[in-house]
C-alpha positions as CSV (number, residue, x, y, z in Angstrom):
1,X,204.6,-15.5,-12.8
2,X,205.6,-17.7,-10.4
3,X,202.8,-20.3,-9.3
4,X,202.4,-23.0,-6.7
5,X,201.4,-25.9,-8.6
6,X,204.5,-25.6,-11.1
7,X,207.2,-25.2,-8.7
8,X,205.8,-27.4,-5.9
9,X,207.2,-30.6,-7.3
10,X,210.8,-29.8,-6.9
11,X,210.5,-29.9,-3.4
12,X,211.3,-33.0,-1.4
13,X,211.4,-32.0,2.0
14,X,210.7,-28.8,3.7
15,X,211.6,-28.2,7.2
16,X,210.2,-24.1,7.1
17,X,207.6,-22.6,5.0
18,X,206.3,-19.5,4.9
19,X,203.6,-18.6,3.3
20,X,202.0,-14.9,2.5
21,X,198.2,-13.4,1.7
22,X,196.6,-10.0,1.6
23,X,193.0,-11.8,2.1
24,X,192.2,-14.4,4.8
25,X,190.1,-16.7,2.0
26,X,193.5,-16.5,0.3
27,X,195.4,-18.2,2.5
28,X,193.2,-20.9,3.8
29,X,193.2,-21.7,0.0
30,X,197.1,-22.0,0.2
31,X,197.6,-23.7,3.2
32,X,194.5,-26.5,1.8
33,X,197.1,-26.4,-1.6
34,X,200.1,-26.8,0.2
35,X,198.8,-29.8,2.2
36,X,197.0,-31.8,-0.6
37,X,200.2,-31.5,-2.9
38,X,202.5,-32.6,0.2
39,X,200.0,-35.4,0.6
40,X,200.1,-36.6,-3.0
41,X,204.2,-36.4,-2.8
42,X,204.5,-38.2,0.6
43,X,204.8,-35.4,2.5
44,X,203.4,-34.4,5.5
45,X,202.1,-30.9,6.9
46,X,201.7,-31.4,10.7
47,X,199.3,-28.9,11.9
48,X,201.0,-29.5,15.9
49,X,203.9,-28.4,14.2
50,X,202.3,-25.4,12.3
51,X,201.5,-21.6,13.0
52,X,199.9,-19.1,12.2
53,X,200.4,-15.5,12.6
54,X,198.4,-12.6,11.2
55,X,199.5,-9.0,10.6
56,X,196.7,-6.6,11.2
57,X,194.1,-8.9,10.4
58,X,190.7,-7.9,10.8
59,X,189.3,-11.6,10.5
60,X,188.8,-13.9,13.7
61,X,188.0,-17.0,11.5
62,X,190.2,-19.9,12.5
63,X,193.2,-21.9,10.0
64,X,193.1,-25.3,9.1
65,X,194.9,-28.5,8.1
66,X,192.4,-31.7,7.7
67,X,190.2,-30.0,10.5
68,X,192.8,-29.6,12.8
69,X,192.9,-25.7,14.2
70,X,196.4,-24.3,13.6
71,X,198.0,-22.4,16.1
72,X,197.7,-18.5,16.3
73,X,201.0,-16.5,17.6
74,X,201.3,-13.0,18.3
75,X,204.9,-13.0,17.6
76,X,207.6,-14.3,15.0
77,X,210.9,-14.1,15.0
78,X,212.8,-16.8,12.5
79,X,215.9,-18.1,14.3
């Protein structure tokens, strides 16, 4: 099974990342996982530069990165 934490430290920069969950509490989880590992490796998640978009969510709670709100779309298209 593939997991975050092993694979994660292979990566030296990422320009796009997408990242997937069935269940909101899931994803704040992964987004809070994604931007303490880039911290510990240098990196930086910019939450100006991130978005969020939800598919048929039911949930109006709010994303974030180091209390900064992430942007909601109501589109995506990956040019």
């Amino acid at each position: 099974m593939w997991t975050l934490r092993k694979h994660f430290d292979y990566l030296d920069f990422a320009d796009d990342l997408a990242l997937f969950s069935r269940i909101q509490q899931n994803m704040h989880k992964q987004i809070n996982i994604v931007a303490d590992i880039s911290a510990r490796n240098g990196l930086t998640l910019k939450s100006r530069k991130s978005k969020v978009f939800k598919a048929s969510a039911s949930s109006d709670s709010k994303h974030t990165v180091k209390s900064a709100v992430l942007e909601e779309m109501d589109s995506f298209i990956y040019a």
